[in-house]
DRENFI-779715 format. One record per residue: residue in one letter; x, y, z of N, C-alpha, C, O in turn. Coordinates in Angstrom, 3 decimals. Example, Ala and Ser with C-alpha at 12.3 -4.5 7.8 and 13.67 -1.06 7.14 Angstrom:
+------+----------+----------+----------+----------+----------+----------+----------+----------+----------+----------+----------+----------+
| code |     n.xx |     n.yy |     n.zz |    ca.xx |    ca.yy |    ca.zz |     c.xx |     c.yy |     c.zz |     o.xx |     o.yy |     o.zz |
+------+----------+----------+----------+----------+----------+----------+----------+----------+----------+----------+----------+----------+
|    a |   13.190 |   -5.690 |    7.800 |   12.300 |   -4.500 |    7.800 |   13.200 |   -3.300 |    7.800 |   14.236 |   -3.319 |    8.465 |
|    s |   12.850 |   -2.250 |    7.080 |   13.670 |   -1.060 |    7.140 |   12.900 |    0.030 |    7.870 |   13.409 |    1.138 |    8.039 |
+------+----------+----------+----------+----------+----------+----------+----------+----------+----------+----------+----------+----------+
END
This chain:
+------+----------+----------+----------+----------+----------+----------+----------+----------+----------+----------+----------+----------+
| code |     n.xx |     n.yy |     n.zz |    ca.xx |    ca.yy |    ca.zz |     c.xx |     c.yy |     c.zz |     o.xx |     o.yy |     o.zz |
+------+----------+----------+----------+----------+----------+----------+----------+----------+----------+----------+----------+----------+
|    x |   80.424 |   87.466 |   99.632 |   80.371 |   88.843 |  100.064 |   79.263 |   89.556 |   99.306 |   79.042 |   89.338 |   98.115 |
|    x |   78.649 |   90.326 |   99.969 |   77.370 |   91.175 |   99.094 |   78.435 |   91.741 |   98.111 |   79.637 |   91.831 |   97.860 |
|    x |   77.104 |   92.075 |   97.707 |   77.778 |   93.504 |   95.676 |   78.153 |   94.843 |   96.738 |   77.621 |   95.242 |   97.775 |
|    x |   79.158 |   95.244 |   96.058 |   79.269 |   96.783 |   96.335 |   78.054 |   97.836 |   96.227 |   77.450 |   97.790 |   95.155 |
|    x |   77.745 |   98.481 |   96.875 |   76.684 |   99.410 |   96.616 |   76.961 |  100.616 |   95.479 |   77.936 |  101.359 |   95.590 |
|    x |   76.149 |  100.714 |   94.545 |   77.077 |  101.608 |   93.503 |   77.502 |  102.835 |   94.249 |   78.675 |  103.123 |   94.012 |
|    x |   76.963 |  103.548 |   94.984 |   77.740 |  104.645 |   95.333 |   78.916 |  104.353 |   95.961 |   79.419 |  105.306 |   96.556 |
|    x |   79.682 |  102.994 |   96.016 |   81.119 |  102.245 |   96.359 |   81.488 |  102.200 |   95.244 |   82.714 |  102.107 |   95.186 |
|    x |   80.961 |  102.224 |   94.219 |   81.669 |  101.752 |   92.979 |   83.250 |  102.213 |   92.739 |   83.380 |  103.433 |   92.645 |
|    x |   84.606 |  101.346 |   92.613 |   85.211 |  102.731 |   91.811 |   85.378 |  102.967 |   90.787 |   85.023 |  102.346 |   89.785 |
|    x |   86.083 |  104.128 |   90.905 |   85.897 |  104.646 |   89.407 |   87.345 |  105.697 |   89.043 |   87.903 |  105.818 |   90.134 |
|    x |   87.809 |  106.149 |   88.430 |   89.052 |  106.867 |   87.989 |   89.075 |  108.225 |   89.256 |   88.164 |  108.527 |   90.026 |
|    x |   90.221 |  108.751 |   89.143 |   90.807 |  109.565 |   90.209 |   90.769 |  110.567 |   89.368 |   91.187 |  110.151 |   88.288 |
|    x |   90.411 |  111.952 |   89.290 |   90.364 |  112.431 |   88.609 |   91.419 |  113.762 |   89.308 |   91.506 |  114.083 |   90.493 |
|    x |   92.107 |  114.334 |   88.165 |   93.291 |  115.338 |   88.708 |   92.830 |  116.258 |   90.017 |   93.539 |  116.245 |   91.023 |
|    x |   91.754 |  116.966 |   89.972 |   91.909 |  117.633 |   91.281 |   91.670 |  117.023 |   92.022 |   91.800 |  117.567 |   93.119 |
|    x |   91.289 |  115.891 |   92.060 |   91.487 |  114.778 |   93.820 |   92.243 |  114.748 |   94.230 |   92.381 |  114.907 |   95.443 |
|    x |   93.442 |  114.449 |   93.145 |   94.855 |  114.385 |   93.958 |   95.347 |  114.587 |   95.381 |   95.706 |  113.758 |   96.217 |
|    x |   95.263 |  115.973 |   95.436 |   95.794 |  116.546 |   97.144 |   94.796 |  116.431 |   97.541 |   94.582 |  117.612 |   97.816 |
|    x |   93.607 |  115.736 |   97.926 |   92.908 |  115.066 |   98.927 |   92.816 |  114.109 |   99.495 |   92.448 |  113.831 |  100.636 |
|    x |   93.277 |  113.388 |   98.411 |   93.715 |  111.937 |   98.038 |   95.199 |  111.310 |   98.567 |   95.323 |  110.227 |   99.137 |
|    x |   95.652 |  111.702 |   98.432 |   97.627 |  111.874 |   98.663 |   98.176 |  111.239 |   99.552 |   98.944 |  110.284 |   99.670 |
|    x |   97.444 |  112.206 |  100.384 |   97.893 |  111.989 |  102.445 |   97.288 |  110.816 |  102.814 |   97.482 |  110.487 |  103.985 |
|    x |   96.342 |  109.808 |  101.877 |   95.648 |  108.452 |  102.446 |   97.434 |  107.884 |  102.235 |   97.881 |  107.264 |  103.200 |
|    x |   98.222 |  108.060 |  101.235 |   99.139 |  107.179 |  100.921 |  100.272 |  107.250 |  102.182 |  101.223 |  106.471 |  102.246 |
|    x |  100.117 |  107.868 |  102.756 |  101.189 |  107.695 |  104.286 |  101.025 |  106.604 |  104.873 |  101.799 |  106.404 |  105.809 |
|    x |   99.930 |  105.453 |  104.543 |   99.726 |  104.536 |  105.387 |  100.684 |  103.717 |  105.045 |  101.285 |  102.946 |  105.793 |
|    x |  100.919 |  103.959 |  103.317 |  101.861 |  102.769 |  102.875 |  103.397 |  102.845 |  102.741 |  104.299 |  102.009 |  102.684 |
|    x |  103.327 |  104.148 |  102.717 |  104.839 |  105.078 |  102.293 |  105.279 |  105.401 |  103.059 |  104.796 |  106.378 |  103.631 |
|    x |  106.881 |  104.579 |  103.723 |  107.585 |  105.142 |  104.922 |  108.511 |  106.251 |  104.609 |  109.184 |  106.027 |  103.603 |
|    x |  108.792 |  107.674 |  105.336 |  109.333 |  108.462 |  105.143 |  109.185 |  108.978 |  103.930 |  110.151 |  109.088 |  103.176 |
|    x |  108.121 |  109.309 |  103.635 |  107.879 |  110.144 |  102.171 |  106.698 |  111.497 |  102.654 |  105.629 |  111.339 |  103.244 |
|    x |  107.240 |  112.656 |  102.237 |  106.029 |  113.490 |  102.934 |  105.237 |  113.545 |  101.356 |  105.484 |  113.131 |  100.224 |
|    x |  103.953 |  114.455 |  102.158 |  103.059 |  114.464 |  101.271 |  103.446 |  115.129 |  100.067 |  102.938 |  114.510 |   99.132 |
|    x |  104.079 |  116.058 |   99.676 |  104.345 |  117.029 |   98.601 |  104.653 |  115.862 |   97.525 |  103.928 |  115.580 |   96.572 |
|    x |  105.898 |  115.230 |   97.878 |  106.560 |  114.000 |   97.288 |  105.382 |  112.913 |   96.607 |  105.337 |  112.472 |   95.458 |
|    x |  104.416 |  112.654 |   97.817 |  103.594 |  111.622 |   97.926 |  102.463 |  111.975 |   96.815 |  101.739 |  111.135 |   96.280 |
|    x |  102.442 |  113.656 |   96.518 |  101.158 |  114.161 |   95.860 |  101.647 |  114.173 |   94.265 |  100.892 |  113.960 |   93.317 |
|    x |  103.454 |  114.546 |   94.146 |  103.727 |  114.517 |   92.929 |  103.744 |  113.313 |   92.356 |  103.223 |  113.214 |   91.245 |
|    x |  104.335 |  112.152 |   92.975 |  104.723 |  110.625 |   92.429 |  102.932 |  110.396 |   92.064 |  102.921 |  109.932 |   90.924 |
|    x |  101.268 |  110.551 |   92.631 |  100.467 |  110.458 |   92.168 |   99.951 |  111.216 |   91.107 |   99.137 |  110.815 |   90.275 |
|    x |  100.388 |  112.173 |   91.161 |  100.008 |  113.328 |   89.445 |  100.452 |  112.692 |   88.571 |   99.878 |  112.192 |   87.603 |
|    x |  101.919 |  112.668 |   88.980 |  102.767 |  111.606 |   87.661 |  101.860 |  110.434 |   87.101 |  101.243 |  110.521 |   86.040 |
|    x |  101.845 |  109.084 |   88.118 |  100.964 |  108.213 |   88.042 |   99.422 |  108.093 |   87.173 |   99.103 |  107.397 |   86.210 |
|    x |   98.843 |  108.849 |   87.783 |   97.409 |  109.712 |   87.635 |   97.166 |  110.369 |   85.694 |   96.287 |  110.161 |   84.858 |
|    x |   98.704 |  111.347 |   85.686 |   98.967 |  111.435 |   84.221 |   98.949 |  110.403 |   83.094 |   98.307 |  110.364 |   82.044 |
|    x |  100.139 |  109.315 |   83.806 |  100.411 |  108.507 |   82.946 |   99.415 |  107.136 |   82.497 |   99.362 |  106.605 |   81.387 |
|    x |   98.791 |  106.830 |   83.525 |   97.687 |  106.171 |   83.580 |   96.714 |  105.724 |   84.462 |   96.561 |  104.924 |   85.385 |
|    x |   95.868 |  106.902 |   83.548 |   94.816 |  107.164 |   84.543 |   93.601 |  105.968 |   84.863 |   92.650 |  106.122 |   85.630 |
|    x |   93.816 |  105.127 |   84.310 |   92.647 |  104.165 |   84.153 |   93.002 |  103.139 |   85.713 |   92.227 |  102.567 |   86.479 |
|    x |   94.396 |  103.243 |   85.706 |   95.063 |  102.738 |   87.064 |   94.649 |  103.394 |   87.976 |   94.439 |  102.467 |   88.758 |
|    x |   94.320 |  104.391 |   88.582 |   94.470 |  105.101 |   89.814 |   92.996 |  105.538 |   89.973 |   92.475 |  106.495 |   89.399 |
|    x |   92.360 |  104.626 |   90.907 |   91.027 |  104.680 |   91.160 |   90.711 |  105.008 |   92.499 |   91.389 |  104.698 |   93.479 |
|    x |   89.348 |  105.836 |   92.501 |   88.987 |  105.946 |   94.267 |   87.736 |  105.447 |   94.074 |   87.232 |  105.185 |   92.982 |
|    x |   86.966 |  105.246 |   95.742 |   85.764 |  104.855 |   95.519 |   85.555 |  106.173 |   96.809 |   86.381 |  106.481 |   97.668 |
|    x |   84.054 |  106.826 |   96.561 |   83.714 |  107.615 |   97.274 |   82.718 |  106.465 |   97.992 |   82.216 |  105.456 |   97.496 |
|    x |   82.609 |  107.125 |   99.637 |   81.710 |  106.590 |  100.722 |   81.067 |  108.042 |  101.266 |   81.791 |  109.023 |  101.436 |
|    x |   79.620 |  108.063 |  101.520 |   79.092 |  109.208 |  102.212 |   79.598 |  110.881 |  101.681 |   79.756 |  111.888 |  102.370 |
|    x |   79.767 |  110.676 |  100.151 |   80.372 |  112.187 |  100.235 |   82.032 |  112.476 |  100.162 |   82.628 |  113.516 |   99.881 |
|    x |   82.584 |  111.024 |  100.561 |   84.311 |  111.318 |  101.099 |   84.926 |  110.274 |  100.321 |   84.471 |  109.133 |  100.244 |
|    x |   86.156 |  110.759 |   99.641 |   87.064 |  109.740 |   99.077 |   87.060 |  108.867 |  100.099 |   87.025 |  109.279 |  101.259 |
|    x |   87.090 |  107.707 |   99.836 |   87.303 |  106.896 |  101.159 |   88.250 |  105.703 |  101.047 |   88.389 |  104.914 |  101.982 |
|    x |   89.172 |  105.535 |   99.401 |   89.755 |  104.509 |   99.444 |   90.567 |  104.750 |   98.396 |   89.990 |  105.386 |   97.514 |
|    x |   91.692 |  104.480 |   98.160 |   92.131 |  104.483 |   96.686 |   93.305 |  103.597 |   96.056 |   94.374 |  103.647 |   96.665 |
|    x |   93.268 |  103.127 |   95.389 |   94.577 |  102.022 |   94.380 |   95.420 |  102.510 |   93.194 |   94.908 |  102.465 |   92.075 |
|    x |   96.838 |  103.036 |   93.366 |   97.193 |  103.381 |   92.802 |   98.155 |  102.005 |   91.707 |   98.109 |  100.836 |   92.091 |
|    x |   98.830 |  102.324 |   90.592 |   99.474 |  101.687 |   89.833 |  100.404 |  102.205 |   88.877 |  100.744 |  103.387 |   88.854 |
|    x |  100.892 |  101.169 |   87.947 |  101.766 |  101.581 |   86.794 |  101.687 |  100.202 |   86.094 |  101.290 |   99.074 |   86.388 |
|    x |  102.189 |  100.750 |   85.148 |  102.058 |   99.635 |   83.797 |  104.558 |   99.328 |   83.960 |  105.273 |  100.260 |   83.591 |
|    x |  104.835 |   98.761 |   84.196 |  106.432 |   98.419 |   84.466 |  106.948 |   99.631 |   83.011 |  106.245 |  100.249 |   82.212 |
|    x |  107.717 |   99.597 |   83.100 |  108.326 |  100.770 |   81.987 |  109.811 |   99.819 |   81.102 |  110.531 |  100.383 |   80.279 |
|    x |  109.930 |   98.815 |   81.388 |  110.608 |   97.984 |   80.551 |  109.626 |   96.385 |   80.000 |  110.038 |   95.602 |   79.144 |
|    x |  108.750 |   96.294 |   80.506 |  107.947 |   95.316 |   80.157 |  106.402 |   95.523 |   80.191 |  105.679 |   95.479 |   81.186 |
|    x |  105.959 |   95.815 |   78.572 |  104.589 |   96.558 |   79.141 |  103.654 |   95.782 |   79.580 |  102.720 |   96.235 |   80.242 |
|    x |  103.776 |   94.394 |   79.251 |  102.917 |   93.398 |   79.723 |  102.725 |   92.830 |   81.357 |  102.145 |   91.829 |   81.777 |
|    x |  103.666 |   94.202 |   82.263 |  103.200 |   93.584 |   83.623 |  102.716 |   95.063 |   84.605 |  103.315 |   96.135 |   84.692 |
|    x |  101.822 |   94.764 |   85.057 |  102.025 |   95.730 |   85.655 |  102.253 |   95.902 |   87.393 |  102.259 |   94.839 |   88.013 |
|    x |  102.418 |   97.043 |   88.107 |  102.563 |   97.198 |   89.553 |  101.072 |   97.891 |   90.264 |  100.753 |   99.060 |   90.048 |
|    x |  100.402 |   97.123 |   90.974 |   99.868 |   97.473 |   92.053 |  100.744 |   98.283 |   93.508 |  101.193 |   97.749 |   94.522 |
|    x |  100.742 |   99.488 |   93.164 |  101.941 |  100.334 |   94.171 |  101.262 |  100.209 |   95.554 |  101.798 |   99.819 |   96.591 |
|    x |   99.798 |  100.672 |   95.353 |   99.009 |  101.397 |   97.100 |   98.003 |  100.804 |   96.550 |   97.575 |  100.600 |   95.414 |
|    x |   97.637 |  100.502 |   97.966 |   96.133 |  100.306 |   98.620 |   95.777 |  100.483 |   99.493 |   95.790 |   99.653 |  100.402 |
|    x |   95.221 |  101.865 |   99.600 |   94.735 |  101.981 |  101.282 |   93.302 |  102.331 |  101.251 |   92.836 |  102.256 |  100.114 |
|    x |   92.645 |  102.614 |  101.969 |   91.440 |  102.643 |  102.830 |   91.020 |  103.362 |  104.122 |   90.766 |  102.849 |  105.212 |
|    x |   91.003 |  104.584 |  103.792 |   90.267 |  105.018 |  104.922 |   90.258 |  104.652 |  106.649 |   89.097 |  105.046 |  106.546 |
|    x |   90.385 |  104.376 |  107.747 |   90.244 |  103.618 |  108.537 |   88.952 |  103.459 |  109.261 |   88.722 |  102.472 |  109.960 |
|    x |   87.881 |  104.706 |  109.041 |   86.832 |  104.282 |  109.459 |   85.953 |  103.840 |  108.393 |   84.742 |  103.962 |  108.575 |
|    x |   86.494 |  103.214 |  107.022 |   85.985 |  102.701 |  105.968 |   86.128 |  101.164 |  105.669 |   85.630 |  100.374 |  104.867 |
|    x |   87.172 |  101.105 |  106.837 |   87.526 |   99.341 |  106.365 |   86.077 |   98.315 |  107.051 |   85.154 |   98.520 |  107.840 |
|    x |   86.517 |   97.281 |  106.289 |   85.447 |   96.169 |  106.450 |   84.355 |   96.450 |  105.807 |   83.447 |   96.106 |  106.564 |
|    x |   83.893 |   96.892 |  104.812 |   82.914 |   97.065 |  104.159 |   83.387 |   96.683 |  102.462 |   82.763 |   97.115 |  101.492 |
|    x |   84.433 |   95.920 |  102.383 |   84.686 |   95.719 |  101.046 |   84.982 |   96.582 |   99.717 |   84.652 |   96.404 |   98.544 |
|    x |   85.737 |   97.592 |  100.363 |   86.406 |   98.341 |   99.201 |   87.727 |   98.262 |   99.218 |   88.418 |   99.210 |   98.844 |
|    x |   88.196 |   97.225 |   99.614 |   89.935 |   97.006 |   99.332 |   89.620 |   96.059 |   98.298 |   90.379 |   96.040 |   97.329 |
|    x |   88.432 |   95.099 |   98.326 |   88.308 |   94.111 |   97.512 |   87.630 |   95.062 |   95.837 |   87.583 |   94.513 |   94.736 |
|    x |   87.263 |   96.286 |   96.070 |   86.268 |   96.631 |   95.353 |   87.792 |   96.982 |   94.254 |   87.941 |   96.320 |   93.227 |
|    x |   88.327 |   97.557 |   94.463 |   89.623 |   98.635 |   94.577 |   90.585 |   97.740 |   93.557 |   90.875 |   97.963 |   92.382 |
|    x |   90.992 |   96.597 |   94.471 |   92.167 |   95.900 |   93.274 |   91.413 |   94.913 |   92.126 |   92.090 |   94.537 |   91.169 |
|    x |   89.813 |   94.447 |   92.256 |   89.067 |   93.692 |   91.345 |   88.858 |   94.815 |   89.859 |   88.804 |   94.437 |   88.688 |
|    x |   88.771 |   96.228 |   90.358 |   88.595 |   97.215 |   89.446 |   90.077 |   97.504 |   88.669 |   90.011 |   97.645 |   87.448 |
|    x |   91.254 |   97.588 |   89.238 |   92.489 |   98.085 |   89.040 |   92.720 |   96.688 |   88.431 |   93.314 |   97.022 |   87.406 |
|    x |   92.628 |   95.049 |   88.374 |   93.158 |   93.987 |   87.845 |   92.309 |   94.781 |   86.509 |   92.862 |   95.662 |   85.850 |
|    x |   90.974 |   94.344 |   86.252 |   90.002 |   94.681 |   84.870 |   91.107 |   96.165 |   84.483 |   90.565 |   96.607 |   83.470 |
|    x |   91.812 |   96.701 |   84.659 |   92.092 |   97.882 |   84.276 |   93.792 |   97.720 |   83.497 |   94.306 |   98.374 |   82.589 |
|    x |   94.170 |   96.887 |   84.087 |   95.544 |   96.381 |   83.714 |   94.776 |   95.566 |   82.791 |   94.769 |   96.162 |   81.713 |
|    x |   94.143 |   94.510 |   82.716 |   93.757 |   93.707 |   81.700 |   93.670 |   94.584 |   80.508 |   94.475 |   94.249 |   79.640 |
|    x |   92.870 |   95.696 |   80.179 |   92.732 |   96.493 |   79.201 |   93.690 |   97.503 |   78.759 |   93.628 |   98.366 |   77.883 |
|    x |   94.570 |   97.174 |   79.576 |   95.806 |   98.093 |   78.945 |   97.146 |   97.217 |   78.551 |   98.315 |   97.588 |   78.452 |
|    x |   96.390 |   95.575 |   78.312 |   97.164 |   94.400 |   77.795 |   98.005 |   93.393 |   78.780 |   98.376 |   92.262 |   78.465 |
|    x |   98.271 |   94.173 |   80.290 |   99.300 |   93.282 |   81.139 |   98.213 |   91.795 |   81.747 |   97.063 |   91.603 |   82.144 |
|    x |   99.412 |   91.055 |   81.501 |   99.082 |   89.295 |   81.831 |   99.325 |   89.331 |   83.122 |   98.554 |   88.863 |   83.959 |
|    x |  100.798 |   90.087 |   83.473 |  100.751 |   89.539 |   84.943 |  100.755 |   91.412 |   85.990 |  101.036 |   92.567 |   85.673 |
|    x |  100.346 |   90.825 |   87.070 |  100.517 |   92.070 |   88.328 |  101.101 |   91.798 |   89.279 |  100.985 |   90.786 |   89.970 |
|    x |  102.100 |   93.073 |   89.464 |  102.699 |   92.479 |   91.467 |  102.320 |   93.711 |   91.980 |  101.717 |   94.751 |   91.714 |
|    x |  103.256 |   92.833 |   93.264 |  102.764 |   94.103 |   94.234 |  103.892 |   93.874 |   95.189 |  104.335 |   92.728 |   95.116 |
|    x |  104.454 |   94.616 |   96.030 |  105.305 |   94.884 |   96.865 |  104.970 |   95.192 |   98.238 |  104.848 |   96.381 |   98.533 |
|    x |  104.798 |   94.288 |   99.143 |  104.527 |   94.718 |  100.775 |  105.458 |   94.259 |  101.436 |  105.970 |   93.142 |  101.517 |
|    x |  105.674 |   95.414 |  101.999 |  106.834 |   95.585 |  103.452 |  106.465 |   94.414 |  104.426 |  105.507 |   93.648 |  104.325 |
|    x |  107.456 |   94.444 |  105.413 |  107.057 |   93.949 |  106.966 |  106.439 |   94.263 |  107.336 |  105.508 |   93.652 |  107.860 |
|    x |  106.644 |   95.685 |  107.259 |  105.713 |   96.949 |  108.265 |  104.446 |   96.571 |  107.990 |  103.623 |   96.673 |  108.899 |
|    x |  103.958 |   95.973 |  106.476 |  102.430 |   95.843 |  106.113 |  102.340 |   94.243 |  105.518 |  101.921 |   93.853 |  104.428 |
|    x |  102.805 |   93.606 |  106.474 |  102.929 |   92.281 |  106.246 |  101.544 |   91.754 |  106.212 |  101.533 |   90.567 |  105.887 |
|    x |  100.450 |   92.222 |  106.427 |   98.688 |   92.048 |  106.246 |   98.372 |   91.846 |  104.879 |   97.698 |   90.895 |  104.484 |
|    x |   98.962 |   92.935 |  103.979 |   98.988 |   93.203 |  102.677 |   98.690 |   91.688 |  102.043 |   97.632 |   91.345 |  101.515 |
|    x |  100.070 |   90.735 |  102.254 |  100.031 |   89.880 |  101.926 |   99.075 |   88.755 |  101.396 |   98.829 |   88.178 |  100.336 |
|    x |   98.584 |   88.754 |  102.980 |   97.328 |   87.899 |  102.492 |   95.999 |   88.437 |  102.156 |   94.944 |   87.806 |  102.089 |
|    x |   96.220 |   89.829 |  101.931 |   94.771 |   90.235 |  101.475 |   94.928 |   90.058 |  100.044 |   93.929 |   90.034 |   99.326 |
|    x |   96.362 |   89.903 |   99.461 |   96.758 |   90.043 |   97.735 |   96.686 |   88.207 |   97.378 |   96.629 |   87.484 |   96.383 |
|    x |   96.721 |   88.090 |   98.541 |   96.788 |   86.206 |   98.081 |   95.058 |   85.625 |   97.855 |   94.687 |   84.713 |   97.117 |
|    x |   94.082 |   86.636 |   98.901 |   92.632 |   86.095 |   98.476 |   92.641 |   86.518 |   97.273 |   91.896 |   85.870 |   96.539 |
|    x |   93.072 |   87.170 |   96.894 |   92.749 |   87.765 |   94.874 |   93.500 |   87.189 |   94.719 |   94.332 |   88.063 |   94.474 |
|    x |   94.072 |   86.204 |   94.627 |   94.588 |   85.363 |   93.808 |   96.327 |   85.458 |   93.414 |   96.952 |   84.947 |   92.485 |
|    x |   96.780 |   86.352 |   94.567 |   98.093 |   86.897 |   94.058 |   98.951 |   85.027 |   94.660 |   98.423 |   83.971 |   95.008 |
|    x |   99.953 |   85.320 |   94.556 |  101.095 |   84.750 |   94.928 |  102.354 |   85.029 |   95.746 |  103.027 |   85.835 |   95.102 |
|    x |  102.911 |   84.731 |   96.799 |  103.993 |   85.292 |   97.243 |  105.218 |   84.603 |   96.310 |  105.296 |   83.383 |   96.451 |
|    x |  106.328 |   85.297 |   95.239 |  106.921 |   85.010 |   94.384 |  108.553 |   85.042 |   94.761 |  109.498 |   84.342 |   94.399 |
|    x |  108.402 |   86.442 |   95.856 |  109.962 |   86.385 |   96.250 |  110.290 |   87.137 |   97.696 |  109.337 |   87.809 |   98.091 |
|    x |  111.117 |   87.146 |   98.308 |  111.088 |   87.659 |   99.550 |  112.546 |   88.010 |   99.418 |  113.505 |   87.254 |   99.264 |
|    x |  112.477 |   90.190 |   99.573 |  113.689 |   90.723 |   99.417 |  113.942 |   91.659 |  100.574 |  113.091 |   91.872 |  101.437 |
|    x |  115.188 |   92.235 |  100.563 |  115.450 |   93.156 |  101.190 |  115.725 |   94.730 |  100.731 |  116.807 |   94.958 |  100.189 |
|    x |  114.602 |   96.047 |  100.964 |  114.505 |   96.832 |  100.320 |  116.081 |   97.704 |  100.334 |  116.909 |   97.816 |  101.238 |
|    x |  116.068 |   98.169 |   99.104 |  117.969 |   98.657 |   98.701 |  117.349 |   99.898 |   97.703 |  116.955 |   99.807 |   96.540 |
|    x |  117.417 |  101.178 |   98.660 |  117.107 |  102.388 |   98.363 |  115.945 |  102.597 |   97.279 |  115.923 |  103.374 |   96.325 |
|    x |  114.861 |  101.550 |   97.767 |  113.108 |  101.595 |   97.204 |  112.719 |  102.517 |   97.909 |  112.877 |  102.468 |   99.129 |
|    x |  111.951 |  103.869 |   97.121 |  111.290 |  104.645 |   97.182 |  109.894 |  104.339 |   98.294 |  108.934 |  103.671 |   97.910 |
|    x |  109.973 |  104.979 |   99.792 |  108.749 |  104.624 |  100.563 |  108.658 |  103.168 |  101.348 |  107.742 |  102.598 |  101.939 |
|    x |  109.583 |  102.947 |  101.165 |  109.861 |  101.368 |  102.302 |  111.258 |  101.663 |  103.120 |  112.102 |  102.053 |  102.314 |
|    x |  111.713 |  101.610 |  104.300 |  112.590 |  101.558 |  105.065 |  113.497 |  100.895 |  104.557 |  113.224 |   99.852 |  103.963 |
|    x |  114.817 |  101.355 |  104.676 |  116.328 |  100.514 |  103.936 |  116.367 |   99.262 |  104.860 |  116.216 |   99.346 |  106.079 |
|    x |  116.562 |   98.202 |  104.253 |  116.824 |   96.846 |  104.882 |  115.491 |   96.176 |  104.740 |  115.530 |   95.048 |  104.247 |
|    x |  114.425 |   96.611 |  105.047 |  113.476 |   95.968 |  105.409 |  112.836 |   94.929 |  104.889 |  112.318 |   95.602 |  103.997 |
|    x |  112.264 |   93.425 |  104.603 |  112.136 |   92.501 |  104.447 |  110.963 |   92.728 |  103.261 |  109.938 |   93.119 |  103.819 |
|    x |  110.784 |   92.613 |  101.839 |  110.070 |   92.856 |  101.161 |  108.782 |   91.115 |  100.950 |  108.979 |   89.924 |  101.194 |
|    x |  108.029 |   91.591 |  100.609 |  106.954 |   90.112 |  100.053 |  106.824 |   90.593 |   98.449 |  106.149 |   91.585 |   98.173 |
|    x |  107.318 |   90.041 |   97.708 |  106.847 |   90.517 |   95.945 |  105.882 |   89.380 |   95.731 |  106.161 |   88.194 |   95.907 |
|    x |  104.872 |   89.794 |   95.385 |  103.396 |   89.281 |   94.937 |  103.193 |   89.146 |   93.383 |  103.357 |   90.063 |   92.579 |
|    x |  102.736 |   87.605 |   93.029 |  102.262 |   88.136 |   91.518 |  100.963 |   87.890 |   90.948 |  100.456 |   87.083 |   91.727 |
|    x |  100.128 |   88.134 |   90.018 |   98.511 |   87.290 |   89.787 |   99.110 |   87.624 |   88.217 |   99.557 |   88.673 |   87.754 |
|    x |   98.932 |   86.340 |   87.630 |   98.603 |   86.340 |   86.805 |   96.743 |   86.384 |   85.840 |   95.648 |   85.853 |   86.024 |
|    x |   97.290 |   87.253 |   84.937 |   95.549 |   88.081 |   84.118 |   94.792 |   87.134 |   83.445 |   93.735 |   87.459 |   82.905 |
+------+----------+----------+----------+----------+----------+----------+----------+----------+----------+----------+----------+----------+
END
């Protein structure tokens, strides 16, 4: 794949992006409105910011990867979101996005990363498996925040 063009580069989310930023996360988050969707990223965004990256295209946020470091094990962390723009895809910033967010968990010590995709975004999957993820377990979501009750989970892992 070519290099990212630096003006793809990403780079940290910085607090007033937030509510511009937010409403990309509906792609991934079932039944969560934006208010919800804008606080759970401030939080995020607060707590670690080195996680929650956008890459600007033409002027416009055009992509962004949010995370967390696990809160009982600091050595792993969660890849929450990844979305992309839709007239931004295919130009390699989903790849740009979690290659930046892995280097970012690395420096904040975690060995391993998951990630959590629905049915609904059963694509997810194998875009987390070209980076090297793993499909580790296959659940059924039980009152998870932004995934439909019942719904068939994929838990992903890469080890750092």
């Amino acid at each position: 794949m070519d290099a990212i063009p630096t003006d793809m580069t990403p780079r940290p989310l910085r607090a007033e992006e937030v509510p511009l930023i937010a409403p990309l996360l509906r792609q991934t988050n079932a039944e969560v409105s934006d208010i919800e969707l804008e606080a759970d990223l401030r939080r995020s965004q607060a707590s670690w910011p080195s996680l929650q990256l956008v890459v600007d295209v033409e002027g416009r946020l055009a992509g962004l990867v949010a995370g967390r470091v696990d809160s009982k094990d600091p050595t792993l962390g969660w890849s929450d979101d990844l979305v992309v723009e839709v007239d931004f895809r295919g130009r390699g910033l989903g790849d740009a996005l979690i290659d930046a967010q892995l280097d970012a968990f690395r420096g904040l010590g975690c060995v391993r990363v998951r990630g959590l995709s629905p049915q609904s975004l059963v694509a997810q999957v194998s875009f987390f498996e070209r980076h090297g993820f793993r499909v580790i377990a296959e659940e059924r979501a039980h009152h998870l925040w932004g995934v439909r009750e019942g719904e068939t989970l994929f838990v992903t892992e890469r080890r750092l």
